[in-house]
Each structure stands twice: as C-alpha cells, then as structure tokens.
N, C-alpha and C positions, 0 to 999 in steps of 0.2 A: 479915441481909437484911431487908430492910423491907416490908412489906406491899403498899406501890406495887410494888416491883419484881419480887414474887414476879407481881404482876396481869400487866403485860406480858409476863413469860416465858409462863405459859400462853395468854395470847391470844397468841399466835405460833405457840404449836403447833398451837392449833386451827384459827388460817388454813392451816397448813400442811395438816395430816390432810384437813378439807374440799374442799383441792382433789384430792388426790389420790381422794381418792371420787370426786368430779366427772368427773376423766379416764377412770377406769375404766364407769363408767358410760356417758359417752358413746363409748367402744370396742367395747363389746359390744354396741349396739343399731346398728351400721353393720350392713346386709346385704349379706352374699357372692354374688360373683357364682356363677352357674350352672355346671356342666358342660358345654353343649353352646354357649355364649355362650365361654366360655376356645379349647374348638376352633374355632368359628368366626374368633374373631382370631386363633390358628394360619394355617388357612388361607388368612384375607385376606393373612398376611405371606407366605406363599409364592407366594403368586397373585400379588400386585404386582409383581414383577420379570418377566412374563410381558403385561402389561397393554397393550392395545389402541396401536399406536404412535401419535404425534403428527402434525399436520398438513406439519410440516417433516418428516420423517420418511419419509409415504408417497411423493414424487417419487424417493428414493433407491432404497426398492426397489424402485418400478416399471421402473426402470431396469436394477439388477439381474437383478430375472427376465425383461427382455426381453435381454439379455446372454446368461444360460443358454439360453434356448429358440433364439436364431439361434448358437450354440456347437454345440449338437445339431443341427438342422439344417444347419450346415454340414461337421460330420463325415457324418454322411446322407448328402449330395451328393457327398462325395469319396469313400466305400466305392462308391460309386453308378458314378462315373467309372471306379473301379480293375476294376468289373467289367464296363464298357463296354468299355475296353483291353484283357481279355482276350479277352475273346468276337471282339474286331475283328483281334488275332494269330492268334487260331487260325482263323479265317479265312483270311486273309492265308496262313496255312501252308498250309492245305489248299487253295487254290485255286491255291499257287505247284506243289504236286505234281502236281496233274492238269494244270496247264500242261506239265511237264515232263515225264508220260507219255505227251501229245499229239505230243511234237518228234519227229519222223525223224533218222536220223542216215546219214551215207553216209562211204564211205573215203577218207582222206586220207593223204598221206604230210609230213612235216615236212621242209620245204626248207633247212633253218640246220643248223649245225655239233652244237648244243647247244639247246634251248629247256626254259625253266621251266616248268614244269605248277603254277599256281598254285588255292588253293583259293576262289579270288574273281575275279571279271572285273577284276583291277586288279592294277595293279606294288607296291602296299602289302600286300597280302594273304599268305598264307605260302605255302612253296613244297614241293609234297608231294612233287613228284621232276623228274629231268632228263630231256627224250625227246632223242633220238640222231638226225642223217640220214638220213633214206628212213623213218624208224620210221614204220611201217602204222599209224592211230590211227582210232578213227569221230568225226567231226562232228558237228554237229548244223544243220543247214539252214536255221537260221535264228542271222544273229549279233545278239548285243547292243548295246549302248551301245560308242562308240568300238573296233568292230569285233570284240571280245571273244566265244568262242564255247563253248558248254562241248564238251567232248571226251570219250571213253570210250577209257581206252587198259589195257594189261597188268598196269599197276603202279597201276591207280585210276580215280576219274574227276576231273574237275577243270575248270580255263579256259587257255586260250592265243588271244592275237592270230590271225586268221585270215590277219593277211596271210604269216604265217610256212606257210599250209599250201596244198599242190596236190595237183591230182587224180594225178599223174604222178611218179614217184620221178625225183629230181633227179640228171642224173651230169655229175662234172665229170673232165676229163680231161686228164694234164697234155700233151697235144699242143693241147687248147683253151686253157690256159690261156696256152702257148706263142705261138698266132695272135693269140689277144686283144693280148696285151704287144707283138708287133708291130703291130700294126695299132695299136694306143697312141702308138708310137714315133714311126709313119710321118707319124699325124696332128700330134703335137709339132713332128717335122721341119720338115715344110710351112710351119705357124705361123710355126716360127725364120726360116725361109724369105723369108716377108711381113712379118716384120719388120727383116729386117733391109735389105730392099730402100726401104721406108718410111726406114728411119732413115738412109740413105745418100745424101737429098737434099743435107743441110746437112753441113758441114768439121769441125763438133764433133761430132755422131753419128757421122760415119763415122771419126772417129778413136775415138770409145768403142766402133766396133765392132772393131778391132784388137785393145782388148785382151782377152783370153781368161782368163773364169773358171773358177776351178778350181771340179768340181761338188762339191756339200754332201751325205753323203752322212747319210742319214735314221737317225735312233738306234733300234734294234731296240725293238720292243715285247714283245717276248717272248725267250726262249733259242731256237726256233727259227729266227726271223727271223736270228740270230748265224749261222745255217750254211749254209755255201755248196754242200755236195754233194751236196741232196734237190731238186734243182730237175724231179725227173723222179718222184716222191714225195707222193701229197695226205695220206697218213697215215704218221702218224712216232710211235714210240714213244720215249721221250729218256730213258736211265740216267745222274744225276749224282749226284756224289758233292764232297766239298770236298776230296778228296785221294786218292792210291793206298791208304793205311794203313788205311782204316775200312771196314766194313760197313752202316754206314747209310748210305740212297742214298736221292733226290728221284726219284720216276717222276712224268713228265709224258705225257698223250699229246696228241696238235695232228691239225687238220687243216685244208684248206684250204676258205678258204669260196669263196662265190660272185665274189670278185673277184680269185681267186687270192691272198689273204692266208694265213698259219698263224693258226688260233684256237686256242686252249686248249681243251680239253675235260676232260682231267680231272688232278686234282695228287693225291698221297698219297705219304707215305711206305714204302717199302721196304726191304729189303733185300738184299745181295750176299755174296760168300766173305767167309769167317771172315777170311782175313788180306788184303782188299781188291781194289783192282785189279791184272792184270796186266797190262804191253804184250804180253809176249810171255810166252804163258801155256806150264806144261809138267804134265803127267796128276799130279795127287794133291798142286799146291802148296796147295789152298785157296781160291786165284785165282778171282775172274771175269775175264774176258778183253773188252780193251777193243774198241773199232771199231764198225763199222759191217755189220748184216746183216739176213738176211732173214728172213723169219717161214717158218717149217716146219709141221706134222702138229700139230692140237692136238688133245690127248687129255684119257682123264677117267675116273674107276672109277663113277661117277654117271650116265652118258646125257649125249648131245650139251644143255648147257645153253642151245643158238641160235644157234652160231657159224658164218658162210658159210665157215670153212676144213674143208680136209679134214680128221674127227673120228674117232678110232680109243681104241676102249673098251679097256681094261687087263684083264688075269685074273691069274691065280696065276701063268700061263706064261709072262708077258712077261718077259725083263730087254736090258738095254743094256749091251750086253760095252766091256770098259773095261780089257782085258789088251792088252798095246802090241804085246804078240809077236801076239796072233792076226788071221787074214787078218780077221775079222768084227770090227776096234776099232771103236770109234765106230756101232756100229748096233744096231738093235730086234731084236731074236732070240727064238722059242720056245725055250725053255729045254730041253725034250723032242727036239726037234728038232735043236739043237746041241752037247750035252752033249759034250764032251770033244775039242770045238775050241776052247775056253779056259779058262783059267785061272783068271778073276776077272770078273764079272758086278757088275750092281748090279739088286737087285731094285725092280720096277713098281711092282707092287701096295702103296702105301706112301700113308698121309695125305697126307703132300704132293704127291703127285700126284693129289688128287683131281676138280684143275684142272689144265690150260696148256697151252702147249703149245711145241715144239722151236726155239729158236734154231740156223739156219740154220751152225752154227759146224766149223771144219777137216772140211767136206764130202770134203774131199779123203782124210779120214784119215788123215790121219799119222802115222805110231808116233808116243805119246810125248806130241802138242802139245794133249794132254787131250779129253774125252770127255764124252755126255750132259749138254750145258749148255742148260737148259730156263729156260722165265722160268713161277715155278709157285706155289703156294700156300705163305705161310711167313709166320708169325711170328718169327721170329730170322734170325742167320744160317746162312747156306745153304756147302757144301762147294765151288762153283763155280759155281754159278746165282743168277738174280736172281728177288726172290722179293715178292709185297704179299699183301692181307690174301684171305679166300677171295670176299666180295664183289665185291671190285674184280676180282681176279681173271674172274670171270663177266660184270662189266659190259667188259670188254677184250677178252673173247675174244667176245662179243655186238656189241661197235661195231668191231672189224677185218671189212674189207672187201678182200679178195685181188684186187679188179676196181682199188681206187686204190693199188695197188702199194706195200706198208706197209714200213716197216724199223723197227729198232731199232738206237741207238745210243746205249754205254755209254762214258762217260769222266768224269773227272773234270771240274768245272768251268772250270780255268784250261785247258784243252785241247781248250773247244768248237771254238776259230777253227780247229782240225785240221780240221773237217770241214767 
C-alpha cells in the first residue's frame, strides 16, 4: 500500500470520529423540560375534550334545555290535574250520599207479574234480583231521569221504573178478566157491524162479504197460553217432562197480567218419581201422577218462610199414613195419637220436607191410588212427588196467592193440549 493511500483511509476516519463527537455533544447540552410543565400538558390533553362549545353549537343546546324544562313542567301539570280529579270524585261521592240520606221514601206495591230490580237507573245495568205482584217495597219520592227511582225492598236496595209501582196492591180476578174479554168482543162486534153495512153499498163488497173467513188462530207464546182449562186460574204451576219414562221435569210457573195474558215468571229445573209419570197412578209404583190440581197445606221444619197459604210446622210426631187398609190412608196424623190404626207411615220430620207444601191429590182416598204426594225440596228423584231446588222452592211458596185460585199441572209435554 502506498503512502497516498494509507493518507485517505485515515482522513476518513477522522471525518468520521469528529462527527460523532459533534452529535454527542450537541445532545447533551438540550435542556429538559420541567416536572410540573410535562403535567400541565397532561392536563391541557384532558381538559380539551371538555372545552367551551362553539358558536354553531350553542343554538342546539339552548334548545335542548328548553325541551327538558317544558318536559318537567308538563309532567308537573298532569300530577297536578290527577290530583284535581281526585279531590273533585270524592266530592262528587260525598255529596251524592248526603243527597241520598236527604230522600224520603214511602210504600209501594209492584203492579207487574215479575219486575227487575236493577243496580243502576237503566235497562243496561245488572240485575240484583226479581220482585213479585203486590211485593210491598219503599220508594223514594223523588224519581230520576226517564222515571227511574231508587227503592228499598227485602232482598237489597236498587232501581226500578216507577211506572211499574202504586200506592194500592193490584187484584185481578178471573171474573174481571172474563167482562173485560166481553166487553172486548162486544166492541169488535159493533165495528164488524159498521163495517159491513159501509161495504154493502157496492155489488163487489157485498159479494166479498158472503164470503166467510175462517178465523187465524194466534200462535201461543208460551206452554201456558197451549191450555185450554185454566181460564178460571191467574196462577198456574206447570209440571213437564219430554215423556212418561224420566224423572227430570221443566217447572214453569205463569201468571196472568194486567190484560189477562199468562206471563212467565219463573223456569227451573226439577224433578219427579224415580220411574216417571203415571196416568193412572197406584201406592208404592214410584209414579208421579199426572193432571190437574190444586194446591193444599204448605208446610216447613223452619218457620212459615212468607207464604199466604195455610202453613203448618212439622215435629217428630207428624207422619202421613200410606197403609191402603187403614181408615186414616192418605192423611197427616200424630203419630202418638194413632198408633195402631196402621200399618205403615211415612215420616215428616225429614230434609226434604224442610219446604212445600201438599198437592191437592186422591182427596177422596182411595185404597191403593197412592198417597202423600207433596211438590217439595229435592235434589234428585223423589218416590212420587215433584220436587226443585230449596231456593225456589221458598221463592214458590212466597209468590202463591190462594186469592188467584192457583193449580198445578203435571204432564208430559206431547199431552199439554189435554188440558
């Protein structure tokens, strides 16, 4: 290697080394920042994202916060109202009862067959029970809206139409009902009368009055209206059945209203003898016994429950002899009193007769043609009586009235027109 060339390699190095001293040198003469200058720019970084908002900026949430404040305020207002509405009900309540402690009320009777007792002056309202003909009820002397009035009666208080109530129990009688229907007739007559005198000017009316129609005769509205042999009868009790062979029986009872029609008043189901009906009944078949009779003695191991028929309480000593041989068949007997004038008894004193009272039946006694046939308290079938629930039972012997001359009449249904 040559002299020249050894000269360049060390001047290369020494540019080299000299810088690097240079670098180091001016590295270590920078000064460091501070402590409390590094936290400061900390916290400016955090604080920025929290910084005063812009001028686009504030129209949004002024608006905002006037959103929040009328949001509060107007819940405000509506708690505000909710408690106006109550204070103004309870008002409203207390001033509707001291109106209603103010009313007088005075006695009325119920002139209709049947009337609802409803719990509202209105035909939508619910119906808390049924009152009865002539039922005694108090008023109130002042009616409501569309003649509606409230009432106090046995079974509650409630509303009923006032036109349905008078001061006077209402009687209809079937020799009234009898003049009415003539005096009906007589005025028809007459009419037919004038008219047919009118229609006999001209050669073609007086020939259409020749001819003769045959009259139309009105479709029953009820199974009463079907019978023909209660025309002397405003109350009817009705025993049917859909055939001789069953013990289940429809009890209807009707009566007559104010223009001598049959109304319904009450349906339910019942019951008769274990092995159905009989025409022609004989002591011990099971049998109820079909036709038409009359209402007898009703009795009770409870107190008279309100019934206008004659009411005769049961004891331990009562029974109803039902032996064919003896002179006393078919009647009510002290037990103490006739021992060993028969044979065979049926005892009183028994749940089912805690109700009813005596169907009018072989008054005659007859050996034989069966015995104590009562319409009485039963859930199933009965040994020869007809029998519904112990309710109804009470609401039946409460609405018979022995002034409108009542019957009962038990038959199957294909065999109403018998009657």
């Amino acid at each position: 290697m040559s002299n020249k060339q050894k000269g360049f390699i060390f001047g290369g190095i020494a540019i080299i080394v000299t810088a690097f001293i240079l670098f180091l040198a001016i590295t270590q003469n920078q000064p460091a920042l501070p402590a409390e200058a590094i936290q400061k720019e900390i916290k400016s970084e955090k604080a920025s994202p929290e910084s005063e908002p812009t001028e686009q900026e504030k129209p949004s949430m002024e608006i905002a916060k006037k959103e929040k404040v009328s949001k509060e305020e107007k819940m405000k207002e509506e708690s505000k109202k909710k408690e106006t509405h109550k204070e103004t009900k309870k008002t409203d309540t207390e001033q509707k009862n001291n109106e209603e402690e103010s009313i007088s009320f005075k006695k009325k009777y119920i002139t209709v067959s049947s009337l609802n007792l409803r719990s509202d002056p209105n035909t939508q309202s619910d119906v808390l029970g049924v009152l009865m003909l002539n039922e005694e009820i108090q008023a109130a002397d002042t009616n409501l809206d569309n003649g509606w009035v409230k009432v106090k009666t046995k079974s509650g208080n409630g509303y009923v139409n006032s036109k349905y109530l008078s001061s006077e129990k209402n009687v209809i009688t079937a020799t009234a009902q009898k003049a009415k229907k003539k005096t009906t007739e007589k005025s028809t007559n007459s009419k037919n009368t004038q008219t047919q005198k009118q229609a006999s000017t001209t050669k073609e009316q007086a020939s259409s009055d020749k001819k003769q129609e045959k009259p139309v005769k009105a479709t029953p509205k009820n199974d009463a209206e079907k019978l023909s042999s209660v025309g002397n009868n405003n109350q009817l009790i009705l025993v049917t059945t859909n055939g001789y062979g069953t013990s289940s029986a429809k009890v209807q009872t009707f009566e007559r209203g104010s223009s001598g029609e049959w109304q319904r008043v009450m349906h339910t189901n019942g019951f008769i003898g274990k092995n159905g009906f009989a025409g022609s009944k004989v002591e011990g078949d099971g049998k109820s016994p079909t036709g038409k009779y009359s209402i007898g003695t009703a009795f009770g191991r409870a107190g008279n429950p309100g019934t206008k028929l004659p009411f005769r309480n049961i004891s331990s000593d009562d029974v109803w002899v039902d032996d064919p041989k003896s002179s006393l068949y078919n009647s009510w007997q002290s037990r103490k009193k006739t021992e060993g004038q028969w044979n065979s008894a049926e005892n009183m004193d028994i749940a089912l007769y805690t109700y009813g009272f005596v169907i009018n039946y072989n008054t005659a006694r007859t050996p034989g043609k069966g015995s104590a046939i009562f319409f009485h308290v039963a859930n199933g079938h009965t040994l020869g009586c007809t029998g519904v629930s112990q309710s109804h039972m009470v609401s039946i012997l409460k609405w018979i009235n022995p002034a409108k001359n009542p019957v009962i009449i038990q038959t199957p249904e294909s065999k109403l027109s018998n009657y």
